[in-house]
C-alpha positions in Angstrom: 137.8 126.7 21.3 139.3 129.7 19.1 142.3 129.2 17.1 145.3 131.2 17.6 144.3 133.6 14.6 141.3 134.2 16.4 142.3 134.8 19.9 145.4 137.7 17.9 142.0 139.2 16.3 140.3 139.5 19.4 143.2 141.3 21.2 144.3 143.5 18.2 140.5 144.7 18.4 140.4 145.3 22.1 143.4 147.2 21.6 141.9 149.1 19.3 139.1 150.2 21.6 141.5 150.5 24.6 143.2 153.1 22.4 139.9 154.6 20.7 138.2 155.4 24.7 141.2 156.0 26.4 141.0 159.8 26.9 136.8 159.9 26.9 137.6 157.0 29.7 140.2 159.3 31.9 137.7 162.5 31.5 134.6 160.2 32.6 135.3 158.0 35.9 133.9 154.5 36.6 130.4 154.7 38.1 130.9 151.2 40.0 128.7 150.8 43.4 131.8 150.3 45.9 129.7 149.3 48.7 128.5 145.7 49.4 124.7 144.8 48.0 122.1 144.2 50.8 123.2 140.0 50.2 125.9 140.4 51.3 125.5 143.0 54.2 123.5 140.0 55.6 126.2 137.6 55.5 127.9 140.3 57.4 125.5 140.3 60.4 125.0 136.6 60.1 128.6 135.8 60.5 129.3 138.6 62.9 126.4 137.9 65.4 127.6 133.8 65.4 131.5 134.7 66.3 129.8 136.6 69.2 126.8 133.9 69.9 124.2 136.5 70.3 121.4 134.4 68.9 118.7 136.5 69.6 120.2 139.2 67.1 121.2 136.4 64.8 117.5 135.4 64.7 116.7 139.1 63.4 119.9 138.7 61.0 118.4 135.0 59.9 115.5 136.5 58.7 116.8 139.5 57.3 119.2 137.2 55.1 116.2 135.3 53.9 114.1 138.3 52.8 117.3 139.7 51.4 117.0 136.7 48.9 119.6 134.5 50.4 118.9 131.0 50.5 118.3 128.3 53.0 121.6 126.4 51.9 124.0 129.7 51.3 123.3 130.2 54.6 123.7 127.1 56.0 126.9 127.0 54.3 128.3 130.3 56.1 127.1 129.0 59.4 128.5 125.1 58.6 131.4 127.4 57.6 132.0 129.7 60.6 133.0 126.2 63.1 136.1 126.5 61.6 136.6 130.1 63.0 134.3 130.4 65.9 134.4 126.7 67.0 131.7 123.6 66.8 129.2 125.5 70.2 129.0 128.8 67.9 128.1 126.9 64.7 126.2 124.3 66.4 124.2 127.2 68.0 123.4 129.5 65.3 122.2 126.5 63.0 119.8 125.0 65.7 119.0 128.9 65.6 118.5 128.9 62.4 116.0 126.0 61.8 113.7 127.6 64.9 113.7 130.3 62.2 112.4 128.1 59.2 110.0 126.8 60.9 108.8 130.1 62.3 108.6 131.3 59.0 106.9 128.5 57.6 104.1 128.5 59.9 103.8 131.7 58.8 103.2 130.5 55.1 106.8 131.9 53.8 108.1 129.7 51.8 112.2 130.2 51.7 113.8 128.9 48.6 116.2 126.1 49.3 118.8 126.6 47.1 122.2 124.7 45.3 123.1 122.3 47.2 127.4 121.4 46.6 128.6 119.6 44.0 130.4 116.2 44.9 134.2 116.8 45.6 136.4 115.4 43.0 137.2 111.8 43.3 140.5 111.8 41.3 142.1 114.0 44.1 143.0 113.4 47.6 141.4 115.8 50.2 145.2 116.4 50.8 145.6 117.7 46.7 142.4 119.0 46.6 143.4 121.5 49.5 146.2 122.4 48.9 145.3 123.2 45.4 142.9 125.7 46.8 145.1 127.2 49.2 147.6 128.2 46.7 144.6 129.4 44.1 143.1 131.1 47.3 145.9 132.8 48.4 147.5 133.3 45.4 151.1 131.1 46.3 151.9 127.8 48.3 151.4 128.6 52.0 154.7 128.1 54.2 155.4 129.2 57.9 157.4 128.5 60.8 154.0 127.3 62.9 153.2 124.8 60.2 156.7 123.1 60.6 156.3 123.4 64.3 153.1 121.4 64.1 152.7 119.4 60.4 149.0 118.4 62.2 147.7 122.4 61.6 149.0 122.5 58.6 147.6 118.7 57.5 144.3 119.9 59.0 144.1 123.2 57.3 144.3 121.8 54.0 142.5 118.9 53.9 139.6 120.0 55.7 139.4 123.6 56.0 140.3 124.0 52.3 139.2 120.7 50.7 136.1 119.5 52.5 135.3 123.1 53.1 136.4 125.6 50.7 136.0 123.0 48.0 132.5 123.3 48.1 131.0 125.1 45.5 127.8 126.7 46.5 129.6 129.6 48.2 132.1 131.4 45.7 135.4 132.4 48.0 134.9 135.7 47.8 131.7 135.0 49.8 133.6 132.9 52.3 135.8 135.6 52.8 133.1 137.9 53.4 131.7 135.2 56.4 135.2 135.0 57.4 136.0 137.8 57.9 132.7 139.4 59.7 133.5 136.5 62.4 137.3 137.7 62.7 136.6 141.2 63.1 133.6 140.5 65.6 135.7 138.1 67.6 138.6 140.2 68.9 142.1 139.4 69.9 143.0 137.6 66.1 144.2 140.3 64.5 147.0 138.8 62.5 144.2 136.2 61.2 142.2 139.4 60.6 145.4 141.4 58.9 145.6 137.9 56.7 142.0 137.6 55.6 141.8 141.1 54.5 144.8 140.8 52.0 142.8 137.3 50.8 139.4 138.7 50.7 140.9 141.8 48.4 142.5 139.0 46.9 139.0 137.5 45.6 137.5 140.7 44.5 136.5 142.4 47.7 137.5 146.1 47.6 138.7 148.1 49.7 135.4 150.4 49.8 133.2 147.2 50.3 135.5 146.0 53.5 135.3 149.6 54.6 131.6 149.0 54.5 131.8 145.8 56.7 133.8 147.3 58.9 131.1 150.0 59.3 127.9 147.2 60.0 130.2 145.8 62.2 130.7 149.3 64.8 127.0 150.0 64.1 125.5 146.5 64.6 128.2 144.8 66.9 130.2 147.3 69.0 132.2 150.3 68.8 135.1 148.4 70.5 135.2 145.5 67.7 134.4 148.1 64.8 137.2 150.2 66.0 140.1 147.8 66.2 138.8 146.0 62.8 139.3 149.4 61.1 142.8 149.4 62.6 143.4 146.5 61.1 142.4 147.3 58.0 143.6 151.0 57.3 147.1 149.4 57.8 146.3 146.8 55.3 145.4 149.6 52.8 148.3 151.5 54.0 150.8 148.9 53.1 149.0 148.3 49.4 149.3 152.0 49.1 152.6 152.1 50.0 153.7 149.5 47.6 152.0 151.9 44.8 153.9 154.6 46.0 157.3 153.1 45.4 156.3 151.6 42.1 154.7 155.2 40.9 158.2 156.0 39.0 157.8 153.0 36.9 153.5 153.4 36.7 153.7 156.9 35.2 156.9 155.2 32.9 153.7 153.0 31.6 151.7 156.0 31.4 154.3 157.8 29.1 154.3 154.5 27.1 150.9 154.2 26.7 150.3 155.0 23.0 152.7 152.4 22.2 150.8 149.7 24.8 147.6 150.7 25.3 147.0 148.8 28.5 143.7 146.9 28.4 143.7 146.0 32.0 144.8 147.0 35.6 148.7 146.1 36.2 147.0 144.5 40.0 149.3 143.4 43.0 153.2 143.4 43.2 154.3 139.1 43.0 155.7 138.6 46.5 156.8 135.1 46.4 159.9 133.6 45.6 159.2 132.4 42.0 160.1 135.3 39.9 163.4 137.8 39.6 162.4 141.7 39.8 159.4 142.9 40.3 156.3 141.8 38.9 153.0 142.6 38.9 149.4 140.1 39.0 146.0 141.0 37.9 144.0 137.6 38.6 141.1 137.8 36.2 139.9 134.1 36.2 139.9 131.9 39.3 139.8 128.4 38.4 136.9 126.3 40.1 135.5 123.1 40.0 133.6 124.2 37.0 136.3 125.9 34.7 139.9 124.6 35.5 141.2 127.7 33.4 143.2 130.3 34.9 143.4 133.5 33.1 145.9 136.7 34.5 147.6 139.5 33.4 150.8 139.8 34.5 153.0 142.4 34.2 157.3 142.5 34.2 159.1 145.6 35.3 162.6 145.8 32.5 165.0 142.7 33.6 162.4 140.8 36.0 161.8 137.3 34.7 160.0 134.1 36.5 162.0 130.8 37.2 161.9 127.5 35.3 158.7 125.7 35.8 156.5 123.8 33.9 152.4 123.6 33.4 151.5 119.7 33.6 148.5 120.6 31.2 150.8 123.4 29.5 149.8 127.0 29.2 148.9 129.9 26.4 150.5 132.9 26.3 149.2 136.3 24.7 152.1 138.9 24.7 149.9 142.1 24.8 153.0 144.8 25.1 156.9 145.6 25.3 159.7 143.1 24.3 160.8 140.0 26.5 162.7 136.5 26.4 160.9 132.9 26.1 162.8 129.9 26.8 161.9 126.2 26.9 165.1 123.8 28.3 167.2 122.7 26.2 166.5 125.4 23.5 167.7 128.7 22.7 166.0 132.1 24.0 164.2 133.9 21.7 162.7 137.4 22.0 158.9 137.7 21.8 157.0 141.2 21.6 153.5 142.5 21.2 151.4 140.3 19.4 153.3 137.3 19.6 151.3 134.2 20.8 153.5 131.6 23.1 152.1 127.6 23.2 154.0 126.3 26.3 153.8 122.6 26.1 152.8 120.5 29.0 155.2 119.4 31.1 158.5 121.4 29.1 160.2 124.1 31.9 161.1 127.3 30.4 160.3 130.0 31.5 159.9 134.1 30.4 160.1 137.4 31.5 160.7 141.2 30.5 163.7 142.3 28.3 166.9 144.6 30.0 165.6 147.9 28.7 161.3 147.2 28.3 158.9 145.7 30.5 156.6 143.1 29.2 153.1 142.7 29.6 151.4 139.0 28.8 148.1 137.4 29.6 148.7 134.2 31.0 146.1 131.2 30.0 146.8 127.7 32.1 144.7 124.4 32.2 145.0 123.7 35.9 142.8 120.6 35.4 146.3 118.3 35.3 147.5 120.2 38.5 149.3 123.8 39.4 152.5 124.8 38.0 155.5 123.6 39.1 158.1 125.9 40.1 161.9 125.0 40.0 165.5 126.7 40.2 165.8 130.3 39.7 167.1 131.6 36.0 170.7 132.7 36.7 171.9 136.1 35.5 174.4 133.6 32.8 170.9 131.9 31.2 169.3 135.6 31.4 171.9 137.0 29.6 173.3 134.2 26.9 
């Protein structure tokens, strides 16, 4: 594990570069392949062809997948998967579909490989912890709604099985379930707020908005022009809203623009925090998911002037790396104090405090938690009096 000393090297060097490529960087733009690899345009038609139980297009999908280089238990996991969405006959179907496909292929002498099988779920946790812990890291905050107080079961259900038996395997990253999930959605019809939901958590996990215009696309072509077209819909107002948001933060984006020789920042400012744990407006760039291999979570987050987050506490504590601007750190029962670029912040376990931007600079900080103890805890709100002592 580095020291301190040598974490402040590392970032004082990737400022340096930041700074160094920064105008060869805006001249030159990213050559990144925006659309999804041929993996993944098989879970696509997989998923899409077992919300709609056409199995003998499914078979030609099955066997695409596998030459593809997908294997046996990936997509057994999709289809094991997809019951949650498309119900137990769909599922049930397309794996009985699936094996007359195997052995198919086998008579033929092709030999599939069988793949990682899932890791054992965690036996310190309830199915109950366990899935709610990967709702909030899937979503990205604690899930509340007016339907899961109206029925507790759904809500009960959702998280200890969809999320903890389910999700909690780990031979499918979620950005790959999302991908299943939401092939199945679009293909279905008549879910769109499930659809409009998944979107925003598949973009969430990495998918981009090029690679879901992509699925959108196999989706008109392969299932239907009816299904492809109100999928789109659904999607060009998700990309809508996400631009919208941009547009009313431009003012304070070409503010960090202006700012930049000072800052330098290293990496993309990410979605606007829409939850109720923080004051003002702040910004996310998840950059490390936890998992049940690495229980680190790593994110850059950054505050506009005068935003702050509430009191709460990290039960395994939490490292913070202030990479630009000025802002307040506070631990209960001590006195703020004013922390800038390159300060390093050790918040002990289980000590609220909490932090956030100054009145007249923003702060930008990389966020390093050990969720291996549990997620944060998040308590009152930091009154304009505590702000401002």
């Amino acid at each position: 594990m580095l020291r301190m000393k040598q974490i402040k090297i590392l970032l004082v060097l990737a400022l340096f570069v930041c700074c160094l490529t920064r105008d060869l960087n805006a001249q030159q733009p990213m050559n990144t392949n925006q659309s999804l690899d041929i993996k993944q345009q098989s879970i696509v038609t997989i998923s899409a062809f077992t919300a709609k139980g056409d199995l003998l297009q499914l078979q030609q999908a099955l066997n695409n997948g596998l030459d593809a280089g997908l294997t046996v238990n990936e997509i057994k996991e999709v289809l094991v998967q997809l019951y949650a969405y498309t119900g137990f006959p769909r599922s049930l179907n397309a794996l009985q579909t699936f094996m007359e496909v195997l052995k198919k292929r086998k008579q033929k002498g092709i030999k599939d490989e069988l793949g990682k099988a899932p890791d054992p779920l965690p036996a310190n946790k309830t199915k109950l912890q366990l899935g709610t812990e990967i709702q909030t890291r899937l979503i990205g905050q604690p899930v509340k709604g007016e339907v899961f107080e109206f029925a507790p079961a759904i809500d009960q259900f959702l998280k200890e099985h969809l999320f903890g038996d389910i999700f909690g395997r780990d031979n499918l990253d979620w950005k790959t379930r999302e991908l299943a999930t939401i092939s199945a959605l679009a293909s279905l019809g008549g879910v769109e707020n499930q659809l409009r939901s998944h979107f925003g958590v598949g973009m969430y996990n990495g998918l981009t908005g090029a690679q879901l215009n992509h699925l959108v696309s196999i989706i008109k072509s392969k299932v239907g022009a009816k299904e492809g077209n109100a999928a789109s819909e659904v999607l060009q107002a998700v990309l809508k809203q996400r631009q919208d948001y941009k547009a009313t933060d431009r003012k304070s984006v070409e503010s960090n623009l202006s700012t930049t020789e000072n800052n330098c920042t290293i990496f993309p400012k990410g979605e606007k925090i829409t939850n109720n744990n923080f004051i003002g407006n702040a910004w996310l760039q998840q950059m490390i998911i936890p998992g049940s291999l690495n229980s680190t979570q790593v994110g850059s987050v950054t505050f506009e002037p005068g935003a702050r987050t509430n009191w709460h506490l990290h039960p395994a504590g939490q490292i913070l790396l202030i990479i630009g601007g000025t802002g307040y750190y506070q631990e209960k029962g001590s006195p703020k104090r004013i922390i800038k670029k390159g300060d390093v912040i050790n918040c002990p376990p289980n000590i609220p405090h909490w932090h956030g931007a100054s009145k007249d600079d923003e702060l930008i900080q990389i966020a390093i938690t050990n969720t291996q103890k549990g997620a944060p805890v998040w308590l009152e709100a930091v009154t304009d009096e505590e702000y401002n002592k």
